[in-house]
C-alpha positions in Angstrom: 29.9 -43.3 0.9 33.2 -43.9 2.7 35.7 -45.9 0.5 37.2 -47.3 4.1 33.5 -49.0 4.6 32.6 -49.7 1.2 33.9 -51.4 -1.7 31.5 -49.2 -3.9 33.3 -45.8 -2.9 35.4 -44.1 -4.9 38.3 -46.1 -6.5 41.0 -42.8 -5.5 43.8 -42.0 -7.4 46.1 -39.7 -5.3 48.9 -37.3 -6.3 51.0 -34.7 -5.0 51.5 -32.0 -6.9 52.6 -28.3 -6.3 51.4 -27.2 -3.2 48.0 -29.3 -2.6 47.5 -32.9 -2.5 44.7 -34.1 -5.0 42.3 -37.4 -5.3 40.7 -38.3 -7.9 38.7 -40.9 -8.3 36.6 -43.3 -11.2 32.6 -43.0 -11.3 30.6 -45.3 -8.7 27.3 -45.0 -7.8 27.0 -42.0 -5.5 24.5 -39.0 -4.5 22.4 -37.0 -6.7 21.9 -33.1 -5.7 18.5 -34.9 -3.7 21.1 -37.2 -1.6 19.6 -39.9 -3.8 21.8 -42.9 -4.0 21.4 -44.1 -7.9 22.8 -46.2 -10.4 26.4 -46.5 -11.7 27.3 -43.7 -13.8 29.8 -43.9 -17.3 32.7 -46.0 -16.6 35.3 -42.8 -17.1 37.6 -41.9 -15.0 38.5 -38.3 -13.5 42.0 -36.9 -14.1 43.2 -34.4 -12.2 46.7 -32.3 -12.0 47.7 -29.2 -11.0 49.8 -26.2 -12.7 53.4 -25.7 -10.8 53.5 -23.9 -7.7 56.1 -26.6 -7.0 58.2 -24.5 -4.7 57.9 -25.5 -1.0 55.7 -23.5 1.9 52.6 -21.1 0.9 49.9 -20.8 -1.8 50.3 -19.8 -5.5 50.0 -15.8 -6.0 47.4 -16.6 -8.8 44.8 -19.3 -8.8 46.0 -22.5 -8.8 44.3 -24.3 -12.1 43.0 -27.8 -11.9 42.2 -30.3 -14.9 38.7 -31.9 -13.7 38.3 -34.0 -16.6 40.5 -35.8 -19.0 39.4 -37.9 -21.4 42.4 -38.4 -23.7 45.0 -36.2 -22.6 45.9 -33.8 -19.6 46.9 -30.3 -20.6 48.7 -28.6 -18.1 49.6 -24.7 -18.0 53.0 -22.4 -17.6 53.8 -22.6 -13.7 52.9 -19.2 -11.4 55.1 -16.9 -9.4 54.9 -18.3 -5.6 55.1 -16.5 -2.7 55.3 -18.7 0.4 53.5 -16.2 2.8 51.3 -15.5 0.2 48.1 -17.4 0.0 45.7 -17.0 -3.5 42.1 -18.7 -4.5 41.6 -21.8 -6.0 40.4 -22.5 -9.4 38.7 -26.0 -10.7 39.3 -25.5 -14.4 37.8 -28.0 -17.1 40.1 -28.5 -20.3 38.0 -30.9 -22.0 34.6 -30.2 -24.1 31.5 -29.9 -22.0 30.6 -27.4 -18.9 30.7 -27.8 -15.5 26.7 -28.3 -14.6 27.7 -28.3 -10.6 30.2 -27.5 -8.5 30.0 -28.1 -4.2 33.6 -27.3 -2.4 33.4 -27.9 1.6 35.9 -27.5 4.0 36.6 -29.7 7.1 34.4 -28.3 9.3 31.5 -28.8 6.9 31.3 -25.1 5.8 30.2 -24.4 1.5 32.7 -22.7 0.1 31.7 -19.6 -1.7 32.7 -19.2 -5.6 31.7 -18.3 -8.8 31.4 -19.7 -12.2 32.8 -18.3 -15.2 30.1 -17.1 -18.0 31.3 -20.4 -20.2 30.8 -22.8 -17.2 33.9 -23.8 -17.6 35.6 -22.8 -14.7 35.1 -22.3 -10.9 37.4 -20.0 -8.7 36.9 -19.4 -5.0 35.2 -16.1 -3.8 38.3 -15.8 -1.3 42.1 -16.8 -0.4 42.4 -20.1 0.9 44.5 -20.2 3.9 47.8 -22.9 3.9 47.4 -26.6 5.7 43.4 -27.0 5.0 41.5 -29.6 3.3 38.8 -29.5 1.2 36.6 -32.1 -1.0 35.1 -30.2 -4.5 31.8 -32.6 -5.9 31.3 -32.3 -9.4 28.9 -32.9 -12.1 30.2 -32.1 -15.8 27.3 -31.9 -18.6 28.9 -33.1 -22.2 32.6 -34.6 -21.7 32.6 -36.0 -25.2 31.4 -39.2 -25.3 31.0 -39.7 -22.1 28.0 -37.1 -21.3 27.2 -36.2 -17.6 29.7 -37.4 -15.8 30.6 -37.1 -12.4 33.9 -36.7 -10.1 35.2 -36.0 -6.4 38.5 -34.1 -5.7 39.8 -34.3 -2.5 42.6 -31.2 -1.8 45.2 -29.9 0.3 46.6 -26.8 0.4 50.8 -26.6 1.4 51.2 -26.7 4.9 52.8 -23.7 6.5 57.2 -24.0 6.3 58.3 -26.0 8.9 59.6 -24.1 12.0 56.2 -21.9 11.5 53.4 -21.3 14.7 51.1 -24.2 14.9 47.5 -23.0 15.2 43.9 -24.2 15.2 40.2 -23.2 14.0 37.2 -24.5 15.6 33.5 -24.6 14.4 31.1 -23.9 14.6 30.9 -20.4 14.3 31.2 -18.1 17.0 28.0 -17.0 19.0 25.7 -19.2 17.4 22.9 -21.2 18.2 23.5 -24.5 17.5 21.0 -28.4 18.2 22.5 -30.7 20.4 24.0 -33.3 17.9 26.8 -30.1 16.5 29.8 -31.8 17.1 33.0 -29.3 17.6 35.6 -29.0 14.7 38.9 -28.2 15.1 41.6 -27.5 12.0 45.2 -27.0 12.3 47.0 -25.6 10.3 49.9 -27.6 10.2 49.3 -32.0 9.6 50.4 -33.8 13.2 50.7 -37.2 11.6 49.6 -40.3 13.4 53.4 -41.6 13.3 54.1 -38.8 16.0 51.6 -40.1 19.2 53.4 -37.8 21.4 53.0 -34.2 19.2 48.8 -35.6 19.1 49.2 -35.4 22.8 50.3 -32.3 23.0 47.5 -30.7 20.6 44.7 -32.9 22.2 45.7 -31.5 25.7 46.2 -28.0 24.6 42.4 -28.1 23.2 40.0 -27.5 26.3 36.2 -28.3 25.7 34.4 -26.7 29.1 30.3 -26.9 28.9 27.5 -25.6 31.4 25.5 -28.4 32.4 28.6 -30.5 32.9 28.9 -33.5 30.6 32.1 -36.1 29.6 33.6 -35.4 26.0 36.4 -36.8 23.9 38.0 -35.7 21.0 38.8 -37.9 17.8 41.4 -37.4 15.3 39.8 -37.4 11.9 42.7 -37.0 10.0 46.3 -35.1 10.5 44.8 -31.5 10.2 41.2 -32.6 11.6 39.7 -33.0 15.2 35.8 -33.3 16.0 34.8 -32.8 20.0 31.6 -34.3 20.9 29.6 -35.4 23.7 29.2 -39.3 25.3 25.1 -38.8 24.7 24.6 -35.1 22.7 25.2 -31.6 24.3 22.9 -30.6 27.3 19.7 -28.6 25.7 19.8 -25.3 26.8 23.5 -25.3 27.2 27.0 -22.8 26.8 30.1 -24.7 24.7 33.5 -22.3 25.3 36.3 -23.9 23.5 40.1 -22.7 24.4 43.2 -23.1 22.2 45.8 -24.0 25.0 48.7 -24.2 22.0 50.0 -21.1 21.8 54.1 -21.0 23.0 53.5 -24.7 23.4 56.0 -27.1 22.1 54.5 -29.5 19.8 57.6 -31.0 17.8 60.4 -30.3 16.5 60.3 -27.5 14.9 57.0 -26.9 15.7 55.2 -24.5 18.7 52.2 -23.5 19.1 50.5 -20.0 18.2 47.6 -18.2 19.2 44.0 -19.3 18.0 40.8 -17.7 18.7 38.6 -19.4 21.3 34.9 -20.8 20.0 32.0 -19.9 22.3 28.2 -21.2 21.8 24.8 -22.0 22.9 22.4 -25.2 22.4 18.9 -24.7 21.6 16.0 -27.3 22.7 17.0 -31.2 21.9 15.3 -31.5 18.5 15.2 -34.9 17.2 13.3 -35.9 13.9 13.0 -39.6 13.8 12.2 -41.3 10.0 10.5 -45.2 10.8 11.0 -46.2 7.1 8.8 -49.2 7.7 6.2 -47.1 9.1 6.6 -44.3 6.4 6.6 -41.6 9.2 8.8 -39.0 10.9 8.4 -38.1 14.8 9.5 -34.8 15.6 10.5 -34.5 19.2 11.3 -31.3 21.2 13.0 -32.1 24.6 11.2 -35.6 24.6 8.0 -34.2 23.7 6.4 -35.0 20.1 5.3 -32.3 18.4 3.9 -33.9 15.2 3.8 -36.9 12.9 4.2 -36.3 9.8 3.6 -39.2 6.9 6.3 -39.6 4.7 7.9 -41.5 1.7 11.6 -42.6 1.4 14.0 -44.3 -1.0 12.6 -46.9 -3.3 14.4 -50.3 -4.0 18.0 -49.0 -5.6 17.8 -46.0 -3.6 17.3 -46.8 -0.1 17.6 -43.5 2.3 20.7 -43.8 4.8 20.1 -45.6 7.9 20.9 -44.2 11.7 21.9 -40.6 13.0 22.5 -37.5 11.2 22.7 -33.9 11.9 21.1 -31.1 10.0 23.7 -29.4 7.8 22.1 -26.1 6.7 18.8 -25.4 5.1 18.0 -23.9 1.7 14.5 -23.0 0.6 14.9 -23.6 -2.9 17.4 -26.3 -4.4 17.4 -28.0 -7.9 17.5 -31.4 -7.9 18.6 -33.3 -11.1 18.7 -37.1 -12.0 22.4 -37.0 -13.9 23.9 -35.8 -11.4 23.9 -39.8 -9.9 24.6 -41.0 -13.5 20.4 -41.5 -14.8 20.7 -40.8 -18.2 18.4 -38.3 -19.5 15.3 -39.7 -21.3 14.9 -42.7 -18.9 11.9 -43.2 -16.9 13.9 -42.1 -13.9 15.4 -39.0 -15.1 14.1 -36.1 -13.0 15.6 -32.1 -13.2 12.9 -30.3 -10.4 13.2 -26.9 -8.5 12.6 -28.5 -4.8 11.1 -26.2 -1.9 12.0 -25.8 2.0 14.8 -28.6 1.5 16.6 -29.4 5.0 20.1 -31.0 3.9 21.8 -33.5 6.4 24.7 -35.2 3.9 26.8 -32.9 2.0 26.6 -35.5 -1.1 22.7 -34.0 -1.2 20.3 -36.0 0.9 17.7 -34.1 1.8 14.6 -33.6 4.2 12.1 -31.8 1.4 8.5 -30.9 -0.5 7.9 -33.5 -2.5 3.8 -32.6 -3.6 4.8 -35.3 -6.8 4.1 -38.1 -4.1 1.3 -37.2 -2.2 -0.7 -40.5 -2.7 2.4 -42.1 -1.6 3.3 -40.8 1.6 2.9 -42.8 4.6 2.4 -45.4 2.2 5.0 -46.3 0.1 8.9 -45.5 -0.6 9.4 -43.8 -3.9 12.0 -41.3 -3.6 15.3 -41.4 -4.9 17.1 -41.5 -1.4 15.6 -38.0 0.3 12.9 -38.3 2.8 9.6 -36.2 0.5 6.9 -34.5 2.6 3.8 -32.5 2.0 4.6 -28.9 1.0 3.0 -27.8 5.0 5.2 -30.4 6.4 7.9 -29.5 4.7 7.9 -26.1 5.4 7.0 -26.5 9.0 10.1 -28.5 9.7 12.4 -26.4 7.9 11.2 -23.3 10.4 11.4 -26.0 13.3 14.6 -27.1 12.9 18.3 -25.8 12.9 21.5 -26.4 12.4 23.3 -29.4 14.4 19.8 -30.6 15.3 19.6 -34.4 14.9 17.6 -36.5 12.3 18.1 -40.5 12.9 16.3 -43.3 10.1 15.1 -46.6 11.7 13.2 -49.4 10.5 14.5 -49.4 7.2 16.7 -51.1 4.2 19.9 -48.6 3.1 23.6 -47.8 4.1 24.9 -47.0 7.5 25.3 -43.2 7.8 29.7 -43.3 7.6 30.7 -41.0 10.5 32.9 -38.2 9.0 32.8 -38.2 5.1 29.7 -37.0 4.4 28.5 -34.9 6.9 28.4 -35.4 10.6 28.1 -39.0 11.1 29.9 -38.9 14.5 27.1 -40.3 16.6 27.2 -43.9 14.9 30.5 -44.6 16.4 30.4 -46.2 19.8 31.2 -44.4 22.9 34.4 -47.5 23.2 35.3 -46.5 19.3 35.0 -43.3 19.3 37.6 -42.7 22.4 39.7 -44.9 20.7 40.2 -42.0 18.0 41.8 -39.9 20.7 45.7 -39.6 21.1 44.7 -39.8 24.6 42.9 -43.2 24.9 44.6 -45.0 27.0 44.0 -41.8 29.9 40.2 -42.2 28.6 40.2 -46.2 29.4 41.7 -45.7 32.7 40.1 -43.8 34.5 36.1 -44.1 32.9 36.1 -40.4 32.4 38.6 -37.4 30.7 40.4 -35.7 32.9 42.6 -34.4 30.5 42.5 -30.5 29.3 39.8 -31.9 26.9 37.3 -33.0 29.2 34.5 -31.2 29.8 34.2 -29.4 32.7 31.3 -26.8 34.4 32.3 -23.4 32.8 34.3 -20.7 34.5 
């Protein structure tokens, strides 16, 4: 849940240390690995720091090493050699007792990081170099951190911005050539901040970024954060549809100090307009393909303490086999709501772990009753039908029911709960958008070339 909207978010703790910018934050009540919303976990608090690489510009050579957990002290290490065109992998490293029992990194375009574990479970390192001036959020669950057992923490990183004077330059997302559901919003990450003090540089970037589609339909972009743009639609992408997305930036001057440099341009198509509608009260799920239902399918949701997210989200990835454990939202083993199960043909669509999934435990309960822990729990068939039916971007909305709002940017992609009105107030350019009742700026989208 977004700390901005909720006063049970995370109570953050930021630093700047070295060449990333870390958060750390006190246990609240959060997500299980199910998405399950759960009870308050130990009342510890996370402490995190980083090893040297104070010198400005670039990444450390070697990893950089984080303290996860600290329960009575913070041990910090000898600083590493930096190279400021170098860039190196990132290592979460626990130096208290106990293992780390999960690990989830993301970027800002929503994409898993890749890493491994050493054999001691003590420490995570990235599978790959990390590039300078990205952002990435690392969700944790520590098993037997002294007294205070399972235990839970959220780090929120930055890697060092390129030196100043360097080419400004931008990713999008999704990926390239990919078929994508309507609801997919585009992601674009600089790799430089443009801070919301400078209106003028956000100008420039927003114009240099052209969105063109094929059917025609009007678009805005929204400034997430200083290295972070979504792109989406007034009312979802056209089914059937072709996105080309075109970095304008490069030789562009942005500020001082600043140009732009060359990007590679984001191209993709939209499948049919999948929707999978959850009526909580009902305790069933619609699925709709361009308008039409397909099936109805009876389901159960979260109980009382664990109510399911209400409104739109978009389907994240899919994974046919995922373990699902109570601690990791602070049950303690032994109680009657403990649970540690191997879950099949699980769609995700929050990145804290809520789930669309088999749940065969609660068969009698489905279209019944809610007695899930936060995911929405299906028959095996039904399970595994939707996971073949749906895909990535495709959109999942809960109605009729009792939790949460869905937050629009911190735990997936939330972006269609904002407003048409608030949403265009997110762009540098609003006050073009307002004017006229449609983008004309190089962000609007146009028919395609």
């Amino acid at each position: 849940m977004s700390s901005r909207r909720s006063t049970r978010g995370w109570g953050a703790l930021s630093l700047a240390v070295g060449a990333v910018l870390v958060s750390t934050a006190a246990q609240a009540p959060g997500l299980d690995s199910a998405g399950e919303q759960g009870a308050a976990a130990q009342d510890a608090q996370a402490v995190v720091t980083l090893d040297g690489c104070a010198a400005a510009g670039g990444l450390c050579t070697a990893p950089h090493h984080t303290v996860v957990l600290g329960g009575d002290r913070v041990l910090t290490g000898p600083p590493f050699a930096l190279d400021p065109k170098a860039t190196g992998p990132v290592e979460l490293a626990l130096r208290t007792p106990g293992v780390l029992a999960d690990v989830n990194v993301t970027d800002q375009r929503g994409r898993r990081i890749a890493g491994t574990q050493s054999a001691d479970h003590t420490r995570w390192t990235s599978a790959a170099p990390l590039p300078a001036g990205a952002r990435y959020a690392a969700r944790l669950v520590v098993d037997g951190a002294g007294a205070h057992g399972s235990h839970r923490a959220r780090l929120d990183f930055r890697t060092a911005p390129l030196p100043a004077g360097e080419l400004l330059t931008v990713t999008f997302g999704p990926e390239d050539g990919g078929v994508y559901g309507v609801g997919r919003p585009v992601t674009a990450e600089l790799s430089s901040p443009v801070p919301e003090e400078d209106p003028s540089a956000r100008r420039a970037v927003e114009r240099a970024l052209d969105v063109r589609s094929e059917p025609h339909v009007e678009g805005a972009w929204y400034w997430v954060g200083p290295t972070t743009l979504h792109y989406r639609p007034r009312t979802y992408w056209p089914a059937h549809g072709t996105v080309r997305v075109h970095s304008g930036l490069d030789g562009a001057p942005i500020a001082a100090g600043l140009r732009g440099g060359p990007s590679r341009s984001l191209t993709f198509t939209t499948g049919a307009r999948i929707e999978a509608v959850t009526d909580v009260s009902a305790h069933e799920m619609a699925v709709f393909r361009d308008g039409e239902l397909l099936r109805t399918l009876p389901v159960t949701t979260g109980k009382a303490g664990y109510r399911t997210r209400s409104g739109i989200k978009v389907v994240l990835g899919k994974e046919p086999l995922v373990r699902m454990r109570g601690d990791s939202i602070g049950i303690a083993r032994g109680s009657k709501d403990f649970y540690d199960l191997k879950v099949r043909w699980a769609t995700r669509v929050t990145w804290s772990g809520e789930y669309l999934h088999a749940a065969p435990w609660s068969l009698d309960s489905q279209g019944s009753e809610d007695v899930s822990h936060g995911c929405t729990g299906m028959s095996p068939e039904d399970a595994a039908w939707l996971f073949h039916t749906v895909r990535e971007g495709d959109l999942v909305r809960v109605v009729n029911g009792f939790g949460q709002p869905m937050t629009p940017f911190d735990n997936g992609f939330g972006d269609w709960n904002l407003g048409w009105p608030d949403w265009l107030r997110g762009s540098a350019l609003a006050t073009d958008a307002r004017g006229s009742g449609t983008r004309s700026a190089a962000g609007a989208l146009r028919p395609a070339l």
